[in-house]
LUMVEXTOR-214971 format. One record per residue (C-alpha): x, y, z; residue in three letters. Coordinates in steps of 0.1 Angstrom, whole numbers, padded with zeros to 4 digits, always signed. Example, Ala and Ser with C-alpha at 12.3 -4.5 7.8 and 13.67 -1.06 7.14 Angstrom:
# LUMVEXTOR-214971
+0123-0045+0078ala
+0137-0011+0071ser
//
This chain:
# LUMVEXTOR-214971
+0297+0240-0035unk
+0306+0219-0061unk
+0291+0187-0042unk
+0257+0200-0044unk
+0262+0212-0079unk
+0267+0175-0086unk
+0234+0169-0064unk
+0214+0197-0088unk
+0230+0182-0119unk
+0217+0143-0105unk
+0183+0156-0099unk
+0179+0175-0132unk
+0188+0144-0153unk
+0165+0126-0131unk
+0139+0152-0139unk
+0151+0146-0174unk
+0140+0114-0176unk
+0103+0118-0165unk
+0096+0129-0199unk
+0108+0094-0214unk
+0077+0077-0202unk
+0072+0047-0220unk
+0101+0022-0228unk
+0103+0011-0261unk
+0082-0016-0275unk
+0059-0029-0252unk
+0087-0040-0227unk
+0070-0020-0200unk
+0036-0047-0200unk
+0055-0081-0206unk
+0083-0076-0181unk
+0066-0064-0152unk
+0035-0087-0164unk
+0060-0119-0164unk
+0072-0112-0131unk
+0040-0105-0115unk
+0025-0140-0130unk
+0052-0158-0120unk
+0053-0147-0084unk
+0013-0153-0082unk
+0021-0189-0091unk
+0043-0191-0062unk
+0025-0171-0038unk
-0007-0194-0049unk
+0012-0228-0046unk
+0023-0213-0009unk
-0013-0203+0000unk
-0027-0234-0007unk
-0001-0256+0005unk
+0000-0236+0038unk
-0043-0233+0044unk
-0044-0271+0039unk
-0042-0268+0081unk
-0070-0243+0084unk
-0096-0254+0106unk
-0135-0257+0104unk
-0155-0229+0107unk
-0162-0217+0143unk
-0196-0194+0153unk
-0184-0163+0158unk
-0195-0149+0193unk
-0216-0120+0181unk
-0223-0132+0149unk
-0249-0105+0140unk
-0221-0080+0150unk
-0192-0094+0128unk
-0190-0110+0095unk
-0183-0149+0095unk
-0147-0162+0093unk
-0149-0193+0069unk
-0120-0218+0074unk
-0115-0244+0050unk
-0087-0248+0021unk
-0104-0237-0007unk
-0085-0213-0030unk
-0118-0190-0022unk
-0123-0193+0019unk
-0078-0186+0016unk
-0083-0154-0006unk
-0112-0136+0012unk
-0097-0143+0051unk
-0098-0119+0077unk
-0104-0084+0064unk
-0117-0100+0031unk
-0149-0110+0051unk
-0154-0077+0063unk
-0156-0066+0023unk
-0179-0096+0016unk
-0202-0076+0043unk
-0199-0047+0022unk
-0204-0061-0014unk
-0236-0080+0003unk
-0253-0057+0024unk
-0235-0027+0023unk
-0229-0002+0050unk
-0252+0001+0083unk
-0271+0035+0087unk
-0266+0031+0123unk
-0241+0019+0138unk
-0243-0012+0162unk
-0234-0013+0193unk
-0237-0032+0225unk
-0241-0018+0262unk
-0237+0014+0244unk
-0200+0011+0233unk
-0200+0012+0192unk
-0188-0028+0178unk
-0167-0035+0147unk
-0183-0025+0117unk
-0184-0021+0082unk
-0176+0016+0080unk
-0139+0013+0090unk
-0138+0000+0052unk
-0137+0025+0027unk
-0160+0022-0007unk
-0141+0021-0036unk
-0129-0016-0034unk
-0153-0035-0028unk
-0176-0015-0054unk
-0151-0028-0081unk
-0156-0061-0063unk
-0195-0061-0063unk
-0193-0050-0102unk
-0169-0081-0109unk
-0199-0105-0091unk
-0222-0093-0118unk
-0204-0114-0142unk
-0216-0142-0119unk
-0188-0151-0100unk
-0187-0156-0066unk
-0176-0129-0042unk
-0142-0144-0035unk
-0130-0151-0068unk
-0143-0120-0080unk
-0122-0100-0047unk
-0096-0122-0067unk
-0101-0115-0098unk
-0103-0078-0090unk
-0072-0072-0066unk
-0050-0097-0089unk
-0060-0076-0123unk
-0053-0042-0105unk
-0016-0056-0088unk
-0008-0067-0123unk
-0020-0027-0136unk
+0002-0016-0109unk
+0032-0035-0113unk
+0031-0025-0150unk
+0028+0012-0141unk
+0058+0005-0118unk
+0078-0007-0143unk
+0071+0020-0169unk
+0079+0045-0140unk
+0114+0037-0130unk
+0127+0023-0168unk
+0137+0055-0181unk
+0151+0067-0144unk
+0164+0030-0134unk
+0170+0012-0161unk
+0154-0018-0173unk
+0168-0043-0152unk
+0168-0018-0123unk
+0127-0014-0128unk
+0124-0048-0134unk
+0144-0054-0100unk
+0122-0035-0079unk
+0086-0055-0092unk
+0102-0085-0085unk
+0110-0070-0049unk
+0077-0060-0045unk
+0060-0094-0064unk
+0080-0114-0036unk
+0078-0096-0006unk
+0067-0109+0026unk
+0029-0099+0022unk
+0029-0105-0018unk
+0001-0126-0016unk
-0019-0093-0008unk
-0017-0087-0045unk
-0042-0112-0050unk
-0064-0114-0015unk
-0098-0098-0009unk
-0074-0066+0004unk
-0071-0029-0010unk
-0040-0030-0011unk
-0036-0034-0051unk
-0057-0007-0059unk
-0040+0013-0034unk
-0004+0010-0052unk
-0023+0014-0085unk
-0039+0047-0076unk
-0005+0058-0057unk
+0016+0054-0086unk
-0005+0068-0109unk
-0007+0100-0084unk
+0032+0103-0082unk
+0040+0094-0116unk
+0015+0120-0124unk
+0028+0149-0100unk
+0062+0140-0112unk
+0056+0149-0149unk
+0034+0183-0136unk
+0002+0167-0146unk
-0020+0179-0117unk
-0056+0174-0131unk
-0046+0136-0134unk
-0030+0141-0103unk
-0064+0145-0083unk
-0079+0123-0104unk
-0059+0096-0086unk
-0063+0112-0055unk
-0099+0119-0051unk
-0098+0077-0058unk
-0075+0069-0031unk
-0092+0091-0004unk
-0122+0063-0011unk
-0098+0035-0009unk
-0074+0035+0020unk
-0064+0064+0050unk
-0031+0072+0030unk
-0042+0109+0013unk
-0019+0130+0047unk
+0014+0118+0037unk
+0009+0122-0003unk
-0001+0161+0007unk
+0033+0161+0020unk
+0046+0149-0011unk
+0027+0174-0031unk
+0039+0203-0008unk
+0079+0194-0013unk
+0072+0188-0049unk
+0058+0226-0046unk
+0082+0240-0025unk
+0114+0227-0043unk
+0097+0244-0080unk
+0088+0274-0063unk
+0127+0273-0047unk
+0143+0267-0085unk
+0123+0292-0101unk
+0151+0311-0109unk
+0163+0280-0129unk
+0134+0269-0143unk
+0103+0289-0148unk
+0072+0286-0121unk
+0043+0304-0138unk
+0018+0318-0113unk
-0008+0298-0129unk
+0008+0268-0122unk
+0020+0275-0088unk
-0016+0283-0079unk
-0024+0252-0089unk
+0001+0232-0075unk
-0008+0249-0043unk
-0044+0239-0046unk
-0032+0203-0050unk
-0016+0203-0018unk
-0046+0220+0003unk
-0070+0194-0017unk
-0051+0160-0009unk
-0049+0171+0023unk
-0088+0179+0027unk
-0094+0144+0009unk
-0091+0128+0036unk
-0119+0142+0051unk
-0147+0127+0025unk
-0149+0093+0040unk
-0150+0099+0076unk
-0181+0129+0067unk
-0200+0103+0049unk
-0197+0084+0076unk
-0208+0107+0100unk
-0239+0118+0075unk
-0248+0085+0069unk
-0250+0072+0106unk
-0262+0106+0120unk
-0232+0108+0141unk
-0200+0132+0133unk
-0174+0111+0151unk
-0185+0080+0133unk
-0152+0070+0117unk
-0134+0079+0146unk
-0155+0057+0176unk
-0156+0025+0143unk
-0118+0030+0143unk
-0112+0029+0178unk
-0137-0003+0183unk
-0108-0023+0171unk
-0083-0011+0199unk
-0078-0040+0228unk
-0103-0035+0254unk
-0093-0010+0282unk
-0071+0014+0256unk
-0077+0047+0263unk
-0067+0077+0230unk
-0051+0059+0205unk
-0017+0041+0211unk
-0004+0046+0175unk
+0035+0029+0173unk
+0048+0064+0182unk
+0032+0066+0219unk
+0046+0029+0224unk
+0080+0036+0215unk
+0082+0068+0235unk
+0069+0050+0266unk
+0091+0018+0253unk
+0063-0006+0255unk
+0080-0033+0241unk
+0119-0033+0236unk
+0112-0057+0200unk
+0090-0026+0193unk
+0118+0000+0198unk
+0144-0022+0180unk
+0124-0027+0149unk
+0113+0008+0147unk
+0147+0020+0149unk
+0164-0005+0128unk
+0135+0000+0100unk
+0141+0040+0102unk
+0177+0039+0104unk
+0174+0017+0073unk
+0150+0040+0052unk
+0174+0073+0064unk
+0204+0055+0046unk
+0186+0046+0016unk
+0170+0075+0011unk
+0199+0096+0018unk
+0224+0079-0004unk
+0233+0098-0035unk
+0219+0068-0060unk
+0182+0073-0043unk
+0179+0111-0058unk
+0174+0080-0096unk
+0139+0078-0078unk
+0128+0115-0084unk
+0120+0138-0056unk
+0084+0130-0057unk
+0089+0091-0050unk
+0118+0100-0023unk
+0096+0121-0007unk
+0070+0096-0002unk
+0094+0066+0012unk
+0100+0086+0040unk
+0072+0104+0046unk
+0048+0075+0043unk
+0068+0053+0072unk
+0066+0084+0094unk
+0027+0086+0088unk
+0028+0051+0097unk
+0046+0058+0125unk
+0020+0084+0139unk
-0011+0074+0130unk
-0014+0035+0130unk
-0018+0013+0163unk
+0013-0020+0166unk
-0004-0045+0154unk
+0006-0074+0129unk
-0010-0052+0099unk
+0026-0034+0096unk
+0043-0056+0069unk
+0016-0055+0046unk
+0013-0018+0050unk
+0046-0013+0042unk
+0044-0024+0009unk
+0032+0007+0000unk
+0063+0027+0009unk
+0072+0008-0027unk
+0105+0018-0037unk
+0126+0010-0006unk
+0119-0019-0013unk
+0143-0024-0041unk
+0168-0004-0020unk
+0201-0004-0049unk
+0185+0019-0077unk
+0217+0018-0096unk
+0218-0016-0100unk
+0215-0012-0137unk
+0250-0003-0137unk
+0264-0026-0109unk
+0255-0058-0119unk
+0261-0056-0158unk
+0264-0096-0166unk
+0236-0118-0175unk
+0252-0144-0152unk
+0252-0119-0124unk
+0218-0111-0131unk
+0204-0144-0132unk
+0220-0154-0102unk
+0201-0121-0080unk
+0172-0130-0096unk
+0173-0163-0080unk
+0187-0151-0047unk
+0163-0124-0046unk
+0129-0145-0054unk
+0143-0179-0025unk
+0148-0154+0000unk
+0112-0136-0009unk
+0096-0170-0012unk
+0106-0178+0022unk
+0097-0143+0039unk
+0063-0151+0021unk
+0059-0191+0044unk
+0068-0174+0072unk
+0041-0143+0068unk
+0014-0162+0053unk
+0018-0191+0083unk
+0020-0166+0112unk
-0003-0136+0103unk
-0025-0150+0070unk
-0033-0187+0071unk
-0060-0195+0096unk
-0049-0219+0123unk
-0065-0234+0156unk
-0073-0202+0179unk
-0073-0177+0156unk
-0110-0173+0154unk
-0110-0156+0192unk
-0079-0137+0177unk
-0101-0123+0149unk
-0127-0110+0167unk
-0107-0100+0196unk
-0081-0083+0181unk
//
């Protein structure tokens, strides 16, 4: 009994502390804003000392069916690779009203991409720049936005070095160099954050504001619905304690019901656009390896143990996530942002195919990432702080060679792997 009183009492303070939003000064744009422009000059220096191996662009075998894979060492052929080329389809010629196929089996297309990034993009190459710097310019404006709102998050729950501990985590993980790379990834955490941080402090009109913008940048809308339901569930369960008017509960519940139906917008345009209803779906599955049947999300290979390296990882990544979550300093996070680390890895889990994509979309389970919340009052020295900033940026540095030369950097033979995923 008195245990979870001390549980109630940790997540009322940490409640407390939503409504201390800003840190003082302007702390909360030059911290996170020094950290993120210091790791971009890293992750730069990486990228172009690691493409200096790319090779010369290869024709494509169905070249009128997928968009051309440059290869050279230019900062712009590094920063609009793979995926980015599929955007440069987009911000070029937009989006098919049919949708190609060959022998009747639906190809790769541009509609697996949804809108919202590359029509930032496309309004950047107005200015005159060319696509690639301007996906650049775009994702590396909106990661620095996001780190910032990061930072100005978890200061009043964290602490300022704790806050300023988990964007360098994030600036220096594996895939950083998505922060700054033709991918959707920056907006993504932008709009995310801004949805939390705005369901956190009860705001739900900005809430779906943020919302409604994600459902048009990435597939990640289920697991924030789950987010919105516990954050409604656990008021409507404290009401007692803490006062739930009906017109608020009505409108928290309407939040949940409308992130979840948000992630039906894209795949209906889709389907309106191209005259077909399953659109999204058969463009989705046109990715799978030829002869999968359904579709083999990580869950249906580790039940059927497909790959023992699949089944470790999965475990050892869950098992991590269940003890950081369920340690007694994660409740610093807020239930909102709790909620999310481990329902986002489960979505994950259930919805996305194995497939080398995992590490970059796991940056968007955030604040795992930065698994020792109470940092703040661990490490109180400024030599002991220096020092795990060091530690903490070598090791990320050399997670980031390792990613960007197996799974980024264009080498001999990855063109077939490119089109044949």
């Amino acid at each position: 009994m008195g245990e979870q009183t001390s549980e109630r009492g940790a997540e009322a303070a940490a409640d407390r502390f939503t409504d201390r939003w800003v840190p003082g000064g302007r702390q909360w744009v030059v911290v996170p804003l020094a950290i993120f422009a210091a790791s971009r000059l890293i992750s730069t220096s990486a990228l172009l000392l690691l493409g200096r191996g790319q090779p010369a662009y290869v024709e494509p075998r169905a070249p009128h069916h997928h968009p051309r894979l440059q290869s050279h060492a230019s900062y712009a052929d590094l920063v609009s690779n793979w995926d980015g080329h599929w955007y440069s389809r987009i911000v070029e010629h937009g989006y098919p009203s049919h949708l190609p196929t060959v022998h009747g089996v639906v190809q790769q297309n541009q509609w697996a991409y949804y809108p919202l990034y590359p029509s930032l993009v496309k309004l950047a190459t107005w200015t005159g720049l060319s696509y690639a710097l301007a996906a650049s310019l775009v994702s590396t404006v909106l990661g620095a936005l996001a780190m910032c709102v990061l930072y100005r998050l978890l200061a009043p729950r964290l602490g300022t070095f704790g806050a300023a501990m988990s964007v360098l985590a994030l600036c220096v993980a594996p895939a950083a160099v998505i922060w700054q790379v033709a991918y959707t990834e920056s907006l993504a955490l932008l709009l995310l954050l801004l949805a939390l941080g705005s369901l956190a402090r009860r705001h739900y009109g900005r809430y779906l504001t943020a919302v409604l913008l994600l459902s048009l940048t990435r597939p990640v809308v289920l697991p924030l619905a789950g987010v919105a339901a516990v954050h409604w569930l656990l008021r409507w369960r404290g009401r007692a304690h803490e006062p739930f008017p009906r017109r608020e509960a009505r409108t928290s519940g309407a939040a949940v019901l409308l992130t979840g139906a948000s992630f039906l917008i894209w795949p209906a345009v889709t389907g309106i656009v191209t005259h077909r209803p399953d659109a999204y779906v058969v463009t989705q599955q046109a990715w799978l390896h030829s002869g999968a049947s359904g579709w083999p999300t990580y869950l249906v290979a580790v039940i059927h143990a497909s790959s023992t390296t699949l089944v470790v990882g999965t475990v050892v990544v869950l098992g991590f996530l269940a003890v950081v979550l369920l340690r007694k300093p994660a409740q610093l996070w807020g239930i909102e942002m709790r909620a999310w680390s481990a329902l986002y890895p489960l979505y994950v889990l259930v919805a996305t195919v194995p497939g080398t994509s995992v590490v970059r979309y796991g940056l968007l389970c955030v604040f795992p990432w930065w698994p020792v919340p109470e940092i703040e009052d661990r490490v109180t020295t400024l030599r002991a702080r220096a020092t795990l900033v060091v530690v903490v940026t070598v090791l990320g540095i050399a997670t980031q060679v390792v990613w960007l030369h197996s799974l980024y950097v264009v080498l001999p033979g990855d063109h077939q792997r490119f089109y044949h995923p």
